[in-house]
NUDOMI-587363 format. One record per atom (N, C-alpha, C): residue number from 1; residue in three letters; atom name; x, y, z. Coordinates in nm, 2 decimals. Example, Ala and Ser with C-alpha at 12.3 -4.5 7.8 and 13.67 -1.06 7.14 Angstrom:
2
ATOM   seq   type   atom       c1       c2       c3
ATOM     1    ALA      N     1.32    -0.57     0.78
ATOM     1    ALA     CA     1.23    -0.45     0.78
ATOM     1    ALA      C     1.32    -0.33     0.78
ATOM     2    SER      N     1.28    -0.22     0.71
ATOM     2    SER     CA     1.37    -0.11     0.71
ATOM     2    SER      C     1.29     0.00     0.79
//
This chain:
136
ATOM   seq   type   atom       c1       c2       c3
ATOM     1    UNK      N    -0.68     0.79    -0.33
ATOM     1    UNK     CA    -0.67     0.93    -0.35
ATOM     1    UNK      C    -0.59     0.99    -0.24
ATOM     2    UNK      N    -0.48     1.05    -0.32
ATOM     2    UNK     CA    -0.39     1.08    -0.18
ATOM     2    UNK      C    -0.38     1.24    -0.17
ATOM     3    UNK      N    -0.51     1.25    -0.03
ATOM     3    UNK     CA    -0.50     1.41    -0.02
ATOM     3    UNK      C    -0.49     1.48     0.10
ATOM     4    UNK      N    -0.52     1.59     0.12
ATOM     4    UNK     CA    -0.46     1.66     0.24
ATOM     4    UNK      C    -0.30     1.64     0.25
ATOM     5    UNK      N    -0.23     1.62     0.35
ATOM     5    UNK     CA    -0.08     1.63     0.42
ATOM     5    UNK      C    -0.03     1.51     0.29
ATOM     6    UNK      N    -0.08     1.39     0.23
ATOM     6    UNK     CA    -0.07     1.32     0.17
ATOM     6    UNK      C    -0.05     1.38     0.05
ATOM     7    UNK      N    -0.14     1.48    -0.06
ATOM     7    UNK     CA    -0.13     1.52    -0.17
ATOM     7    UNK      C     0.01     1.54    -0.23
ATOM     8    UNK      N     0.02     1.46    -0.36
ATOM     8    UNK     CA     0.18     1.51    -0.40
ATOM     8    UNK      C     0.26     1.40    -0.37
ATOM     9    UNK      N     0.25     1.29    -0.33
ATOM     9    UNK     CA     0.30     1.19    -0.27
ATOM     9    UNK      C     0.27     1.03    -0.32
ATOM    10    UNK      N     0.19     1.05    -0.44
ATOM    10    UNK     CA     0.13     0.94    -0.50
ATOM    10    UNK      C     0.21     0.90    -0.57
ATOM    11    UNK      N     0.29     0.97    -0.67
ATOM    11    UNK     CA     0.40     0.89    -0.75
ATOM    11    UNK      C     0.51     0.83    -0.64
ATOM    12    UNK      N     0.56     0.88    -0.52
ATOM    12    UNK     CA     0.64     0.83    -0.46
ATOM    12    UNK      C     0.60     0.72    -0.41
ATOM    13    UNK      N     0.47     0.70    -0.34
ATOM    13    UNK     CA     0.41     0.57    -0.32
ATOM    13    UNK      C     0.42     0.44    -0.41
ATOM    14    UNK      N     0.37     0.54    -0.54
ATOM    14    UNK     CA     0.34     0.39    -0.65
ATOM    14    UNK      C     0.47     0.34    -0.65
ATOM    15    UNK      N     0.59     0.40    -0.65
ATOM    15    UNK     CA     0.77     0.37    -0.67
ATOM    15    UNK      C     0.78     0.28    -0.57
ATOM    16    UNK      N     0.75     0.28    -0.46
ATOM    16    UNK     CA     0.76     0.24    -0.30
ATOM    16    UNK      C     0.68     0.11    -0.36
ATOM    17    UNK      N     0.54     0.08    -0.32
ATOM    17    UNK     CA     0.52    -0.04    -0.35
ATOM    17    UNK      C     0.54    -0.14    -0.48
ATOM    18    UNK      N     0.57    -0.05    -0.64
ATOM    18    UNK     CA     0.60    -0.15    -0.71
ATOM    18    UNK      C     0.75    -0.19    -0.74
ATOM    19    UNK      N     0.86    -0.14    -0.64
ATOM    19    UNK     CA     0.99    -0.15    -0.62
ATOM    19    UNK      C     0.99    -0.30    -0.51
ATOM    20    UNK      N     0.91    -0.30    -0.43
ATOM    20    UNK     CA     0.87    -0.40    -0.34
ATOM    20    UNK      C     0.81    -0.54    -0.34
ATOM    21    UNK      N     0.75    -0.53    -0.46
ATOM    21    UNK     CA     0.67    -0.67    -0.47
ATOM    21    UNK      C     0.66    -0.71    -0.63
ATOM    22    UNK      N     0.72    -0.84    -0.65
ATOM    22    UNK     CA     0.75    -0.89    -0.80
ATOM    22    UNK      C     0.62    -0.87    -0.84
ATOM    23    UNK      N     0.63    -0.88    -0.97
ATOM    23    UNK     CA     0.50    -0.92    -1.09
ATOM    23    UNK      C     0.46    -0.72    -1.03
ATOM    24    UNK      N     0.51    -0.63    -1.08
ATOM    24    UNK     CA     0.45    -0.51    -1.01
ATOM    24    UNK      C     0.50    -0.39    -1.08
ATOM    25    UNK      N     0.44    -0.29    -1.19
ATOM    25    UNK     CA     0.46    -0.22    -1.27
ATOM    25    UNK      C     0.38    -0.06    -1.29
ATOM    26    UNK      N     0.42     0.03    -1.31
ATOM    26    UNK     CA     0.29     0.14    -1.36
ATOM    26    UNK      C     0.26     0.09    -1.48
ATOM    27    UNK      N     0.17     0.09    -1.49
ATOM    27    UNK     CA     0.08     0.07    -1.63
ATOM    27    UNK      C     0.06     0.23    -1.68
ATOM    28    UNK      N     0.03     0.30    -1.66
ATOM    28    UNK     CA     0.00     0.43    -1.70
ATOM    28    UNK      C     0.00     0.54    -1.60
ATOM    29    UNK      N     0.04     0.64    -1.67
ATOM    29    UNK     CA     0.05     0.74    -1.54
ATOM    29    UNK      C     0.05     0.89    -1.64
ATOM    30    UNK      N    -0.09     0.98    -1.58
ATOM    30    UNK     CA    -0.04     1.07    -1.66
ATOM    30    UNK      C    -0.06     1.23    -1.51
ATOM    31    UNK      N     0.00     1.33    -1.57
ATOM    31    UNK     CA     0.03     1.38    -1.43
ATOM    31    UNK      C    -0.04     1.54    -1.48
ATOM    32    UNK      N    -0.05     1.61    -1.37
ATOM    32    UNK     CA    -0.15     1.75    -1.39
ATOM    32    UNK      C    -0.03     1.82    -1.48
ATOM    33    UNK      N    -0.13     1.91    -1.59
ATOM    33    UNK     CA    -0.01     2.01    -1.62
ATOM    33    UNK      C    -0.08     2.18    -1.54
ATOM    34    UNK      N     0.04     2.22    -1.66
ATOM    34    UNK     CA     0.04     2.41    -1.60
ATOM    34    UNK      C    -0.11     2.39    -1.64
ATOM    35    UNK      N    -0.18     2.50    -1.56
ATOM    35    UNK     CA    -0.30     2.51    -1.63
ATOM    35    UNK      C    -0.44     2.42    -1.54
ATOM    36    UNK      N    -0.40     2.32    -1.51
ATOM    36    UNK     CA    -0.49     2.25    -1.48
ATOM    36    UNK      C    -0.57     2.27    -1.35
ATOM    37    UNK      N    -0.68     2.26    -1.34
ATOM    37    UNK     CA    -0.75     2.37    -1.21
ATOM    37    UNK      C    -0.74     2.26    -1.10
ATOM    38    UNK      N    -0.77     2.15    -1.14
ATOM    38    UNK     CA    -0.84     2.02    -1.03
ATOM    38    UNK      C    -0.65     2.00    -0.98
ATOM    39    UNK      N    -0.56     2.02    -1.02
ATOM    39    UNK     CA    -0.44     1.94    -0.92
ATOM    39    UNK      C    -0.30     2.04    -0.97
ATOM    40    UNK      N    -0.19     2.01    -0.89
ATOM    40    UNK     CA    -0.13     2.12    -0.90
ATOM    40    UNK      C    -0.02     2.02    -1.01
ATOM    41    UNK      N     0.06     2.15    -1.15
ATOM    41    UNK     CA     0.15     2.07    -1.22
ATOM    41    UNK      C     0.24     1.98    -1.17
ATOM    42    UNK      N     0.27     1.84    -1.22
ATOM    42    UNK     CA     0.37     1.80    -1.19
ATOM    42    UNK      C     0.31     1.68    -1.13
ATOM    43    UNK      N     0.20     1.64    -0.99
ATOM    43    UNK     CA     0.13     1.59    -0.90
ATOM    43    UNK      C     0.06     1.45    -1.05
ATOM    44    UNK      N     0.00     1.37    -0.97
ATOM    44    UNK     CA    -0.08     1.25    -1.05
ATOM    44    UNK      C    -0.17     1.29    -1.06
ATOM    45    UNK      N    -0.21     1.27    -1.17
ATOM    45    UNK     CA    -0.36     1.29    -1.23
ATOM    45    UNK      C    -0.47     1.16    -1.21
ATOM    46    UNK      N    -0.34     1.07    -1.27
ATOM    46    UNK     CA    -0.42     0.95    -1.27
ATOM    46    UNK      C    -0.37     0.86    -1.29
ATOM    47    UNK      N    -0.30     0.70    -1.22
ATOM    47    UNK     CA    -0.20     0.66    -1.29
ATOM    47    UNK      C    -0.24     0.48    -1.20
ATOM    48    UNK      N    -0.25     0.41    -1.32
ATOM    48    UNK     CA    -0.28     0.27    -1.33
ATOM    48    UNK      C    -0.16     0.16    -1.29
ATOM    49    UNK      N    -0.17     0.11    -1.19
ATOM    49    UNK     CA     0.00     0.02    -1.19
ATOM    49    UNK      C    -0.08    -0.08    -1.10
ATOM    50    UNK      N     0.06    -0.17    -1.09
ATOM    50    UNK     CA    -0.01    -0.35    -1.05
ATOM    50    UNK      C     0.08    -0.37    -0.94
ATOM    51    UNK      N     0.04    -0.42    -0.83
ATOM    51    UNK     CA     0.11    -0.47    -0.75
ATOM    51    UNK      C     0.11    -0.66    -0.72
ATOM    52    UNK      N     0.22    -0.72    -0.73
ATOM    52    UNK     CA     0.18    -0.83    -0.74
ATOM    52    UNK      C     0.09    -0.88    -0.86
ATOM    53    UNK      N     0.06    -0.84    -0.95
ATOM    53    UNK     CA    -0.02    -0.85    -1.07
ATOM    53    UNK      C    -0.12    -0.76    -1.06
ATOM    54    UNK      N    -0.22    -0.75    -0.93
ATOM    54    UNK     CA    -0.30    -0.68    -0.91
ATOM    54    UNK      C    -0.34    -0.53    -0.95
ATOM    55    UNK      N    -0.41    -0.49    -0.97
ATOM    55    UNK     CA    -0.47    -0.33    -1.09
ATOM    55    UNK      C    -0.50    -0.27    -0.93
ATOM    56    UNK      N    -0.43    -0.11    -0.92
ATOM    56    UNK     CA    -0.47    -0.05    -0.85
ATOM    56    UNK      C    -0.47     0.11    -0.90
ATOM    57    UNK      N    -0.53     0.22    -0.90
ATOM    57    UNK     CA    -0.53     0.31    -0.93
ATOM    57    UNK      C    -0.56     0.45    -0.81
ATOM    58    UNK      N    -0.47     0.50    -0.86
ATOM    58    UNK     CA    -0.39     0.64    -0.75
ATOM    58    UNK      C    -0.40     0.78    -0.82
ATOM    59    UNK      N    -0.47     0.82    -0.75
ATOM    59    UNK     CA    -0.43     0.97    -0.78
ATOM    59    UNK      C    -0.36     1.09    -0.67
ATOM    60    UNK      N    -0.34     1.23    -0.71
ATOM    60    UNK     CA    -0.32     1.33    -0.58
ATOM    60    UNK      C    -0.46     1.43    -0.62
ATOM    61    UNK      N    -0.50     1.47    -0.53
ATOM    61    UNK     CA    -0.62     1.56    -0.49
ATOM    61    UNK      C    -0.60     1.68    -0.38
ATOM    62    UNK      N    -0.55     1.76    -0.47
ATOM    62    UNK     CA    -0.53     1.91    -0.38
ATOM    62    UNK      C    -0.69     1.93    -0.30
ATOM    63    UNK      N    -0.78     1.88    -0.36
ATOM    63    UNK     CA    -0.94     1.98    -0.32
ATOM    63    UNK      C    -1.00     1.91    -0.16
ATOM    64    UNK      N    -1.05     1.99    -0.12
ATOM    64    UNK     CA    -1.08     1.99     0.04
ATOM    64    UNK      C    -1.15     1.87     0.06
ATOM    65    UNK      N    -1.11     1.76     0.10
ATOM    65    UNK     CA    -1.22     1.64     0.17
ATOM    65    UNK      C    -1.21     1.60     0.26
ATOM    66    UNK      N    -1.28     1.52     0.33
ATOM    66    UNK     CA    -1.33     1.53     0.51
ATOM    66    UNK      C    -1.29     1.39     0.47
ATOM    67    UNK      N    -1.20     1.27     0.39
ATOM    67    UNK     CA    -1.16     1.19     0.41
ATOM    67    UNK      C    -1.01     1.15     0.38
ATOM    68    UNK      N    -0.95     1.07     0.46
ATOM    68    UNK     CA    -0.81     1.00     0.39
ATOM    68    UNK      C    -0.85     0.87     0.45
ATOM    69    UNK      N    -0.71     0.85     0.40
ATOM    69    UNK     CA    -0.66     0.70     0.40
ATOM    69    UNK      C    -0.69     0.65     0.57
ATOM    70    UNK      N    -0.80     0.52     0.54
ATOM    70    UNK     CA    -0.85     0.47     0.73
ATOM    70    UNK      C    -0.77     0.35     0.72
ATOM    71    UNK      N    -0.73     0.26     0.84
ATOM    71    UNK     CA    -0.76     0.13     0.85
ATOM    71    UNK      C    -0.85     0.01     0.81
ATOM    72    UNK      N    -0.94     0.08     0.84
ATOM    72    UNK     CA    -1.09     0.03     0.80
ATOM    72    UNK      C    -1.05    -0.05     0.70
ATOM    73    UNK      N    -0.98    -0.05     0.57
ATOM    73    UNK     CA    -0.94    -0.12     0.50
ATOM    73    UNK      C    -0.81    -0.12     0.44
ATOM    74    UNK      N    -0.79    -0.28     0.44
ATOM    74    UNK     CA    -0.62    -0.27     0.46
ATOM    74    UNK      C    -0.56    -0.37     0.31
ATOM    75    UNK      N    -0.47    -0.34     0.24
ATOM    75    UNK     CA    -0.42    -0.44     0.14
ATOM    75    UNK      C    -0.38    -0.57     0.22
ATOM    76    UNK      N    -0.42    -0.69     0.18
ATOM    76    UNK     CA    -0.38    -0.79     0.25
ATOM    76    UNK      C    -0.26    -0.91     0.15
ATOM    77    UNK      N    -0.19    -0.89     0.21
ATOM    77    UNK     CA    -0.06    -0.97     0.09
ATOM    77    UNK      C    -0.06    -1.14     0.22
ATOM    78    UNK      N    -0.03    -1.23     0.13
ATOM    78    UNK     CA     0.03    -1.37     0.16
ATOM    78    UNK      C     0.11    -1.37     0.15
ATOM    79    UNK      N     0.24    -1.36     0.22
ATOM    79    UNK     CA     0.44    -1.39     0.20
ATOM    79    UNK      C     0.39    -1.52     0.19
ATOM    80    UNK      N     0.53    -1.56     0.11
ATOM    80    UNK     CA     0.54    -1.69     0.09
ATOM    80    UNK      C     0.67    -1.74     0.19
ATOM    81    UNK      N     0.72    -1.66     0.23
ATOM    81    UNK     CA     0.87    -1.67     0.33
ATOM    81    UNK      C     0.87    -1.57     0.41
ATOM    82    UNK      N     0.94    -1.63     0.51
ATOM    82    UNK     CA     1.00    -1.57     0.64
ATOM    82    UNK      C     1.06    -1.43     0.63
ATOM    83    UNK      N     1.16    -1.45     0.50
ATOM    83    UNK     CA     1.23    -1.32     0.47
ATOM    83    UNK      C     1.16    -1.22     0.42
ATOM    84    UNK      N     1.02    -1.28     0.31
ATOM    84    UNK     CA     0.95    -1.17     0.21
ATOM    84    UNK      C     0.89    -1.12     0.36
ATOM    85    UNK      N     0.80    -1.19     0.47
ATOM    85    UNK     CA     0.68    -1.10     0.54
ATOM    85    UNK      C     0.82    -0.95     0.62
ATOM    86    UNK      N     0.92    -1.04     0.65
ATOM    86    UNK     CA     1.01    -0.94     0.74
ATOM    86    UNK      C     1.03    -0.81     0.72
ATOM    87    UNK      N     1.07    -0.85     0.55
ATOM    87    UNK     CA     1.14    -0.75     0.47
ATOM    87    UNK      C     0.99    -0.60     0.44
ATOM    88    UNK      N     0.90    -0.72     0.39
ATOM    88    UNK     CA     0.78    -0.60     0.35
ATOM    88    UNK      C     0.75    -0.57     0.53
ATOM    89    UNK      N     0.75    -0.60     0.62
ATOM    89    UNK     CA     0.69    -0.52     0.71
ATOM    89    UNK      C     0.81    -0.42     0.76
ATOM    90    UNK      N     0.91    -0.46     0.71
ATOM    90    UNK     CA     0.99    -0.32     0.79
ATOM    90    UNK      C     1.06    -0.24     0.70
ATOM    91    UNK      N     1.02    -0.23     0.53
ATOM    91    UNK     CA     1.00    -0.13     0.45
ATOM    91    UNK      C     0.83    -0.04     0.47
ATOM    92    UNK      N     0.77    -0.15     0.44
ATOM    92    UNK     CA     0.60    -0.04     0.47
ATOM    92    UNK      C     0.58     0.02     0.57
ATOM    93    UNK      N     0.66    -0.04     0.75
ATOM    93    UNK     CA     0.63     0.02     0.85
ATOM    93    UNK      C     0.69     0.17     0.89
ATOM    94    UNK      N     0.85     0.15     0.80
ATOM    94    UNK     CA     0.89     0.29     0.79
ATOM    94    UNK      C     0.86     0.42     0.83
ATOM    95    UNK      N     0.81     0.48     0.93
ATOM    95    UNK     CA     0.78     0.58     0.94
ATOM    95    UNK      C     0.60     0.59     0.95
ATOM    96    UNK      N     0.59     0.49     0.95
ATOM    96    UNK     CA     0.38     0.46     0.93
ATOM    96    UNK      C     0.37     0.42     1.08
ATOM    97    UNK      N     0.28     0.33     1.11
ATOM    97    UNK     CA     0.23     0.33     1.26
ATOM    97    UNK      C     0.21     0.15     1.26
ATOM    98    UNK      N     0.23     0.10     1.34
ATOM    98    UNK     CA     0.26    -0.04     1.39
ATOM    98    UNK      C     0.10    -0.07     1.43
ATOM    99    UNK      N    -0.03    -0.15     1.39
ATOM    99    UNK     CA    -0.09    -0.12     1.42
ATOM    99    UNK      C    -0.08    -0.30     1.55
ATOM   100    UNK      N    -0.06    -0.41     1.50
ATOM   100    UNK     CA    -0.01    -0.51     1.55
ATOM   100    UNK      C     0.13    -0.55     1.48
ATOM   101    UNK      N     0.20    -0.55     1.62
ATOM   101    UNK     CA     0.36    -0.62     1.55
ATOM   101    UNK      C     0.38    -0.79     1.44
ATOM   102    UNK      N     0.46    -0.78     1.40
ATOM   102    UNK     CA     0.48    -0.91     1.36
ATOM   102    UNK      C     0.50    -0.97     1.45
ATOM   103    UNK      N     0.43    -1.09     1.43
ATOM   103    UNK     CA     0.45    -1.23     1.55
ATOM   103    UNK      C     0.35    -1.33     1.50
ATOM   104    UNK      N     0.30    -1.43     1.61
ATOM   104    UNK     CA     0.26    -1.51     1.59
ATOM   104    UNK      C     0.10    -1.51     1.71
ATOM   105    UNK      N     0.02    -1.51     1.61
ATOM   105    UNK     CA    -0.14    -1.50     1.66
ATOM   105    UNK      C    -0.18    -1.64     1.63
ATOM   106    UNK      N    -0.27    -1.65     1.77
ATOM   106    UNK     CA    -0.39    -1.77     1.74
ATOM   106    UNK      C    -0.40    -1.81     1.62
ATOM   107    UNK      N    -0.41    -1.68     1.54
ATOM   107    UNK     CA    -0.49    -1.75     1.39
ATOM   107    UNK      C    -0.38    -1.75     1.25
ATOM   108    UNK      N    -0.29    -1.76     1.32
ATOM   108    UNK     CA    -0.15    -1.72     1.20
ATOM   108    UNK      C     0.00    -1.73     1.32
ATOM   109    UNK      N     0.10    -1.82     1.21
ATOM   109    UNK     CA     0.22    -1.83     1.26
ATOM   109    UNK      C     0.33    -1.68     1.25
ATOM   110    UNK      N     0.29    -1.64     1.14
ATOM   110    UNK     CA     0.35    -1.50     1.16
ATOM   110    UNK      C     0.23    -1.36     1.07
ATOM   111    UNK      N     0.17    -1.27     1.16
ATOM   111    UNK     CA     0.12    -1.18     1.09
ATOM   111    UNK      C     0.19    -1.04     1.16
ATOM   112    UNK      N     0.14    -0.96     1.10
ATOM   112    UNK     CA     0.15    -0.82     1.12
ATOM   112    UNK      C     0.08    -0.68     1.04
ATOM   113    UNK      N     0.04    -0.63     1.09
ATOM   113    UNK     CA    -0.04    -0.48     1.04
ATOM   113    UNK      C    -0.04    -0.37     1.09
ATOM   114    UNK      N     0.01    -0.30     0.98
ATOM   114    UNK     CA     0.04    -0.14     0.96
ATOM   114    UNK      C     0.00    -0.07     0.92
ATOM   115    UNK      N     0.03     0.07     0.90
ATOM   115    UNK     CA    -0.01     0.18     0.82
ATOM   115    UNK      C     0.12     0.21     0.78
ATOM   116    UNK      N     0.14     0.24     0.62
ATOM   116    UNK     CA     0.29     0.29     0.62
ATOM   116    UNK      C     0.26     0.44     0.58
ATOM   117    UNK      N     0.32     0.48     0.57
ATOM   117    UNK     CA     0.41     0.63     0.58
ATOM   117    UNK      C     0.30     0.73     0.53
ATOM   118    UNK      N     0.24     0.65     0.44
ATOM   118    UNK     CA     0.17     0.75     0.31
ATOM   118    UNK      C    -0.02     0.77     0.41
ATOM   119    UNK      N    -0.04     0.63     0.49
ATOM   119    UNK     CA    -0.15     0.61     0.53
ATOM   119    UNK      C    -0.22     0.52     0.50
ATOM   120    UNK      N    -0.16     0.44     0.41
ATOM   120    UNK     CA    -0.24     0.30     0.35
ATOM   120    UNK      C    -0.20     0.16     0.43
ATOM   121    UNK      N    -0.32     0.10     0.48
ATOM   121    UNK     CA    -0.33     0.04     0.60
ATOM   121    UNK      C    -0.22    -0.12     0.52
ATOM   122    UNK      N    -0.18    -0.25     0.57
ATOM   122    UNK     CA    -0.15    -0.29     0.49
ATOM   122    UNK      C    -0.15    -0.43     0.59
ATOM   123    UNK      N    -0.18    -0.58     0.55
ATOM   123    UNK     CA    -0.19    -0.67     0.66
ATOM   123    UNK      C    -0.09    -0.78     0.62
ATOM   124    UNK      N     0.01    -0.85     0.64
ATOM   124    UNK     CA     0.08    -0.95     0.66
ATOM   124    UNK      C     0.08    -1.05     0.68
ATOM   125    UNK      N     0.04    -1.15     0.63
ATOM   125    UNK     CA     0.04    -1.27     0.67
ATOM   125    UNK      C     0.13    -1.40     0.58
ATOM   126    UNK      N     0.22    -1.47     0.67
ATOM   126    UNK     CA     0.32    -1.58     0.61
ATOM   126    UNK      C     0.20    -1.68     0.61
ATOM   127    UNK      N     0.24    -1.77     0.48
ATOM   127    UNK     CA     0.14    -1.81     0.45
ATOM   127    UNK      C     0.12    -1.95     0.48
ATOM   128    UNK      N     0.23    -2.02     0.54
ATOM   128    UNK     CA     0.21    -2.13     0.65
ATOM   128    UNK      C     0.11    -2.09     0.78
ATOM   129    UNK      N     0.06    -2.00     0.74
ATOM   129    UNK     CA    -0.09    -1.98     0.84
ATOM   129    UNK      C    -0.17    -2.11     0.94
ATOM   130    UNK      N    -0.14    -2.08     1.03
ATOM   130    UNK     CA    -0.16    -2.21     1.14
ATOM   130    UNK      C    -0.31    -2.26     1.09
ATOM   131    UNK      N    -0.39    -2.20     1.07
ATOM   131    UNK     CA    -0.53    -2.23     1.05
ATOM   131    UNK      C    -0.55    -2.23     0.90
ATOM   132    UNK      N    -0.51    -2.29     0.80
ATOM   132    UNK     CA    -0.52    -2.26     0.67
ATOM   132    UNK      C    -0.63    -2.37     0.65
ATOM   133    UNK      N    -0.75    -2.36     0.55
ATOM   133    UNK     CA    -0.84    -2.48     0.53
ATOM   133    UNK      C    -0.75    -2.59     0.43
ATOM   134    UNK      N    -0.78    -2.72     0.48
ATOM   134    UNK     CA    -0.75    -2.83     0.35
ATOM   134    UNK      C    -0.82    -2.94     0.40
ATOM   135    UNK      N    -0.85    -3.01     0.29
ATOM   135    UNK     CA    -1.00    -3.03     0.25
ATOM   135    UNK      C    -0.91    -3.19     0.27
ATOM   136    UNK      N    -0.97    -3.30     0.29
ATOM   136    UNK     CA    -0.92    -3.40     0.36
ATOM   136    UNK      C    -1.02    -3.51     0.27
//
């Protein structure tokens, strides 16, 4: 739900992440008209799209709430290459907040985690992951 300073910003988001990551589409999207009390014309109503295949659903919310977008939970993507983690961390970091840089942690050869622009937390990891389980 994208509200407060965020409201109004949902369609641009869904364009942002399903421009970014294959297998990734709106499925439906329908948007407030004139008239409509709960959101202002024009803004998401309500709009179904897939990232990576995945079902996610977005709206904008003009109405007063004591929450947004936390860290606390973050989309977590597997790159499968060097170039995909690079590329997605320095389109989603864009103007968002660096929460750890890309590099190389104990527990992963290359991760990194952000917030991008909109407020949605987002985690990185290449998926040659130093610590990966395989069963022997």
């Amino acid at each position: 739900m994208f509200v407060g300073d965020q409201c109004g910003k949902a369609e641009e988001a869904i364009k942002l992440y399903t421009s970014l990551f294959e297998n990734s589409e709106v499925k439906n999207i329908d948007y407030f008209k004139a008239g409509d009390t709960q959101g202002k014309e024009g803004t998401v109503k309500h709009c179904l799209f897939t990232i990576d295949g995945l079902e996610y659903i977005a709206i904008d919310s003009p109405l007063e709430h004591r929450f947004t977008f936390t860290p606390s939970i973050s989309i977590y993507v597997k790159c499968e290459t060097e170039n995909e983690i690079d590329t997605l961390f320095d389109k989603l970091s864009k103007n968002g907040q660096i929460f750890m840089p890309l590099n190389k942690y104990p527990f992963s050869d290359k991760f990194g985690w952000l917030s991008d622009k909109y407020g949605i937390s987002w985690q990185l990891n290449l998926a040659t992951s130093l610590h990966q389980t395989t069963n022997h």
